[in-house]
DRENPA-3360 file (N, C-alpha, C; in nm, 2 decimals, always signed):
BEGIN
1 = XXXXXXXX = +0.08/-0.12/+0.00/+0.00/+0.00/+0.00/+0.09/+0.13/+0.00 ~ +0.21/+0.11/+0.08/+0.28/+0.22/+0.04/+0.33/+0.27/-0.07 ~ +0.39/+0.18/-0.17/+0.40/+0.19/-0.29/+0.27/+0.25/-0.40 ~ +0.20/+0.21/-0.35/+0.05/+0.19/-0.43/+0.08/+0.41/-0.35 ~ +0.05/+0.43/-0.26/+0.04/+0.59/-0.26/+0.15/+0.63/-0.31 ~ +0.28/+0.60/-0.29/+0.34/+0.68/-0.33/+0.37/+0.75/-0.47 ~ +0.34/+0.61/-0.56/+0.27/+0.61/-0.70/+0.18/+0.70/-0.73 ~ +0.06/+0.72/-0.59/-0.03/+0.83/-0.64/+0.00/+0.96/-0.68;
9 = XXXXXXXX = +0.10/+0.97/-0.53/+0.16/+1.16/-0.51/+0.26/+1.15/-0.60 ~ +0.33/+1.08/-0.64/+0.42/+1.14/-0.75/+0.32/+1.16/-0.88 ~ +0.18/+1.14/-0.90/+0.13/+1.15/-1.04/+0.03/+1.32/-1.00 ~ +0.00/+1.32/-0.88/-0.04/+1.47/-0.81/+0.07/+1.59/-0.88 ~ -0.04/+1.67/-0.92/+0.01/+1.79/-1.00/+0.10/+1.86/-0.88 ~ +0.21/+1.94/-0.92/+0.28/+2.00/-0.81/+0.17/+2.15/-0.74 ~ +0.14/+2.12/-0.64/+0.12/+2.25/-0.54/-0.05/+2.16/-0.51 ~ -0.06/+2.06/-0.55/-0.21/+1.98/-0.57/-0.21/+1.91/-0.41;
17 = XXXXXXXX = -0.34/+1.88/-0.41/-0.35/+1.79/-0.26/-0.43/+1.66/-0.33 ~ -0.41/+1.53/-0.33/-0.52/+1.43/-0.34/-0.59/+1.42/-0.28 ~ -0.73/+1.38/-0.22/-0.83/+1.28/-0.14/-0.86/+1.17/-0.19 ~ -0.82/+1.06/-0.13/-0.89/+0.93/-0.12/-0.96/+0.87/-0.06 ~ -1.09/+0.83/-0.12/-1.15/+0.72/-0.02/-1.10/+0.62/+0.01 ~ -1.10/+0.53/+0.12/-1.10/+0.42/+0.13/-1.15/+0.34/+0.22 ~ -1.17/+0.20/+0.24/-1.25/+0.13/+0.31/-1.12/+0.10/+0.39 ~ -1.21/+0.04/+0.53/-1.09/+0.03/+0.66/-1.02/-0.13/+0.62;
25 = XXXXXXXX = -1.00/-0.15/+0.55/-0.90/-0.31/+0.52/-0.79/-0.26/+0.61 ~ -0.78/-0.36/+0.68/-0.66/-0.34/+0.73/-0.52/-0.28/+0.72 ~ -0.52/-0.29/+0.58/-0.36/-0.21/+0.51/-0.41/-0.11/+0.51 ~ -0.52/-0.05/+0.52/-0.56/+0.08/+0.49/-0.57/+0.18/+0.55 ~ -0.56/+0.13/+0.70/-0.59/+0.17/+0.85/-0.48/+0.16/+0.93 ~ -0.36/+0.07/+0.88/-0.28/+0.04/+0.98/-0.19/+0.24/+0.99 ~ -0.12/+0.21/+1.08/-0.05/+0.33/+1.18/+0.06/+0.30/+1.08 ~ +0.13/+0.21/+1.08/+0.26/+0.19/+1.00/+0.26/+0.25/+0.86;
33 = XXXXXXXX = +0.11/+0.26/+0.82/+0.16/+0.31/+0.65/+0.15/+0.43/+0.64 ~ +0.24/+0.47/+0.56/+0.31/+0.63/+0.53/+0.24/+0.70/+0.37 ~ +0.17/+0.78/+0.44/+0.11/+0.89/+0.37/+0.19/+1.01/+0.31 ~ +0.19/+0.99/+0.20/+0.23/+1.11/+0.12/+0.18/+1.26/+0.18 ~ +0.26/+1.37/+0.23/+0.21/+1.51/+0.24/+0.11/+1.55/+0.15 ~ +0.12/+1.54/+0.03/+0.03/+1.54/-0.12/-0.10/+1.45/-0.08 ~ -0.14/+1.35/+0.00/-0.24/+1.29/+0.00/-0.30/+1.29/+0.12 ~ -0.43/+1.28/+0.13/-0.52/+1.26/+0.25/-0.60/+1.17/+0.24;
41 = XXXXXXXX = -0.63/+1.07/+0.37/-0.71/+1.00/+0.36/-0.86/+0.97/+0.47 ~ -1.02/+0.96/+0.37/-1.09/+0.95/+0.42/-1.12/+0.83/+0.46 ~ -1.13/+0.78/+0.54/-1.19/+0.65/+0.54/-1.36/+0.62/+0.54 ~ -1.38/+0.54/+0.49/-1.52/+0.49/+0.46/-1.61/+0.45/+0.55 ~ -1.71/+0.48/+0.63/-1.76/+0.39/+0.75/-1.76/+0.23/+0.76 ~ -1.71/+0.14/+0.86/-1.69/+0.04/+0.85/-1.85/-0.06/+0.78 ~ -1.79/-0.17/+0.67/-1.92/-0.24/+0.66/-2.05/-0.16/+0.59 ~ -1.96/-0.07/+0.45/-2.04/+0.02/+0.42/-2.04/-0.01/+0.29;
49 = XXXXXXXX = -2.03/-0.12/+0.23/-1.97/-0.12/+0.06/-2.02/-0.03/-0.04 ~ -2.17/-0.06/-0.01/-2.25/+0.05/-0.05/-2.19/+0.18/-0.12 ~ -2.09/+0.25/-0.01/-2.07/+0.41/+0.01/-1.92/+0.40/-0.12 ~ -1.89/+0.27/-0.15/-1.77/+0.25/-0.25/-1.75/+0.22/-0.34 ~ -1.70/+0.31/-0.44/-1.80/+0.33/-0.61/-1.71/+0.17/-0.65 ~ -1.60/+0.19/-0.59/-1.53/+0.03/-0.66/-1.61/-0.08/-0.66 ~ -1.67/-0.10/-0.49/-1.73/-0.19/-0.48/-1.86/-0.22/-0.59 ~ -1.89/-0.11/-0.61/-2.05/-0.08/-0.69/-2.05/-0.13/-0.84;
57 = XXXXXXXX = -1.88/-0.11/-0.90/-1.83/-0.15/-1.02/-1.82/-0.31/-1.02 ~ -1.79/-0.40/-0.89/-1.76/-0.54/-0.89/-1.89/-0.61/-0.86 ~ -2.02/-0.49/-0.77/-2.12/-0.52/-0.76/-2.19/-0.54/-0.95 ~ -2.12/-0.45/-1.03/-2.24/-0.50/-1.13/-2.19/-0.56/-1.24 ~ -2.01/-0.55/-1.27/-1.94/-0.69/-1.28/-1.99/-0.79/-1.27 ~ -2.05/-0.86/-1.17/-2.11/-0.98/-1.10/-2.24/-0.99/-1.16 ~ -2.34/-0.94/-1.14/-2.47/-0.89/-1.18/-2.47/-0.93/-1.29 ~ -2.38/-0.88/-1.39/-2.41/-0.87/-1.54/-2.32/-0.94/-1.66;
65 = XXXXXXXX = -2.12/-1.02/-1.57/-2.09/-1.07/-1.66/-2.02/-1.24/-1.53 ~ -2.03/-1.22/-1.41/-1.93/-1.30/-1.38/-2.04/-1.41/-1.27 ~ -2.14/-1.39/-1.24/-2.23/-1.50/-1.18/-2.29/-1.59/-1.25 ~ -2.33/-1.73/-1.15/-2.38/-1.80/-1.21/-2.31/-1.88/-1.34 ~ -2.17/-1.95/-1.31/-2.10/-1.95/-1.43/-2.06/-2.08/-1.37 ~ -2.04/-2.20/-1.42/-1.92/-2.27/-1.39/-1.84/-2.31/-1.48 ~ -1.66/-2.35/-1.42/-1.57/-2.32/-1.52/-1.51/-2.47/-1.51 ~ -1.45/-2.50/-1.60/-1.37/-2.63/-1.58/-1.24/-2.60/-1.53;
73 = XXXXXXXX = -1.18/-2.45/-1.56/-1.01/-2.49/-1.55/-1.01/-2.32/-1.49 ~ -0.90/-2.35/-1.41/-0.83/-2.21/-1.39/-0.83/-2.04/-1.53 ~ -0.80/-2.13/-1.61/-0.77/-2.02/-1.76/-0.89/-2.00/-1.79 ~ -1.00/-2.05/-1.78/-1.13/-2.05/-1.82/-1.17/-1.94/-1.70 ~ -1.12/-1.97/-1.58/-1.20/-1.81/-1.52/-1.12/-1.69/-1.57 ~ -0.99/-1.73/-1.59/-0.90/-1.58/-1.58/-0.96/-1.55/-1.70 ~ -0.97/-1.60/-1.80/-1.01/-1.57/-1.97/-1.16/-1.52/-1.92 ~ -1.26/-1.52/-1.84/-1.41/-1.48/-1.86/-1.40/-1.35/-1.80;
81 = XXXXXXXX = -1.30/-1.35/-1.69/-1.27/-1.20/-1.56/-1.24/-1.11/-1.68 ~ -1.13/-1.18/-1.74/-1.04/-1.06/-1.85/-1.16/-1.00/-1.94 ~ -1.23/-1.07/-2.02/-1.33/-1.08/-2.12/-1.42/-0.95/-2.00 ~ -1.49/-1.00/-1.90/-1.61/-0.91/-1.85/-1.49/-0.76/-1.80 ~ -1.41/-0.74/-1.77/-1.31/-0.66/-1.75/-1.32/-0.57/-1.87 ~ -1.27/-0.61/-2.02/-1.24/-0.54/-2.15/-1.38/-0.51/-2.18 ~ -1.49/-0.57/-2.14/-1.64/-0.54/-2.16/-1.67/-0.41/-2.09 ~ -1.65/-0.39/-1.94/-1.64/-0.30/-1.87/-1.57/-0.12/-1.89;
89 = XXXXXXXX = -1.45/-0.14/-1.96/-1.39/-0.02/-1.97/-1.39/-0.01/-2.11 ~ -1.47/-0.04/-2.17/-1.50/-0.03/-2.36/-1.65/+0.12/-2.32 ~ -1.68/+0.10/-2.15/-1.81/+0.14/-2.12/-1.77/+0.25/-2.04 ~ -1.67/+0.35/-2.07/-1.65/+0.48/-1.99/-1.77/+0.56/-1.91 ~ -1.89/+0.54/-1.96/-1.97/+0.62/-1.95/-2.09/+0.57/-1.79 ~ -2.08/+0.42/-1.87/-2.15/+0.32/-1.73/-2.09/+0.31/-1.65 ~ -1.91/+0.29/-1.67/-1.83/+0.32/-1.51/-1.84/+0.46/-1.39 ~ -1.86/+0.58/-1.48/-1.91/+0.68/-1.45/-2.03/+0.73/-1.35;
97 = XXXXXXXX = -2.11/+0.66/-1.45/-2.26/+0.64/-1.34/-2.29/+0.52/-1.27 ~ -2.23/+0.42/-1.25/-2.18/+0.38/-1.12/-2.15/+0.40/-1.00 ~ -2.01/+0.51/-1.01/-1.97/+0.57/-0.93/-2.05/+0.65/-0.88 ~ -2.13/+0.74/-0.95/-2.16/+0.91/-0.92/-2.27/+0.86/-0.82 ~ -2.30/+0.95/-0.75/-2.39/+0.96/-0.60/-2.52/+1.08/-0.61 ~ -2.60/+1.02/-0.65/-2.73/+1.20/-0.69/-2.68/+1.28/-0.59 ~ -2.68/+1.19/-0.46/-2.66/+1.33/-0.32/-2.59/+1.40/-0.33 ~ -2.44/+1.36/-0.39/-2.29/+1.46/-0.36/-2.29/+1.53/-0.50;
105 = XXX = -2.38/+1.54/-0.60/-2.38/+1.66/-0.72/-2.39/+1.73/-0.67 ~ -2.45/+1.78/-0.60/-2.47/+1.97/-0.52/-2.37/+2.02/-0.50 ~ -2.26/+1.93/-0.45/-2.12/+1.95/-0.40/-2.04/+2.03/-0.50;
% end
């Protein structure tokens, strides 16, 4: 996870601040991990998946290309993930409204 931020703030415009959501996973929460000055972190209320557009994207992932499937072999799942994956970001628009929240437009 450290790497994963530090990756972020080096891509933060210079004099910029990031916010990030994130859910309390343990890596996410621990004391030990080191936060970039450039970044701040929100945390998500615990047991809230709901409030987390990622999760909302795996929620319809599931829903629409990856339930209800059985596979014979390992390559056969990674090949259907990859497949509903290249399905998903062909769809800029439906990732979009996914994410978005009616409530926080006023913002």
């Amino acid at each position: 996870m450290d790497l994963h931020l530090a990756e972020i703030a080096r891509t933060v415009a210079p004099g910029a601040h990031a916010v990030l959501l994130m859910d309390q996973a343990g890596w996410h929460v621990t004391a030990a991990l080191i936060i970039p000055e450039n970044i701040s972190i929100i945390p998500l209320p615990a047991k809230c998946p709901e409030l987390n557009p990622v999760e909302n994207i795996w929620q319809f992932m599931r829903d629409n290309w990856l339930s209800n499937r059985i596979f014979e072999t390992y390559d056969e799942i990674v090949n259907h993930c990859c497949d509903a994956w290249n399905k998903l970001i062909d769809q800029p628009e439906r990732i979009m409204s996914i994410g978005r929240r009616k409530w926080a437009q006023g913002f």
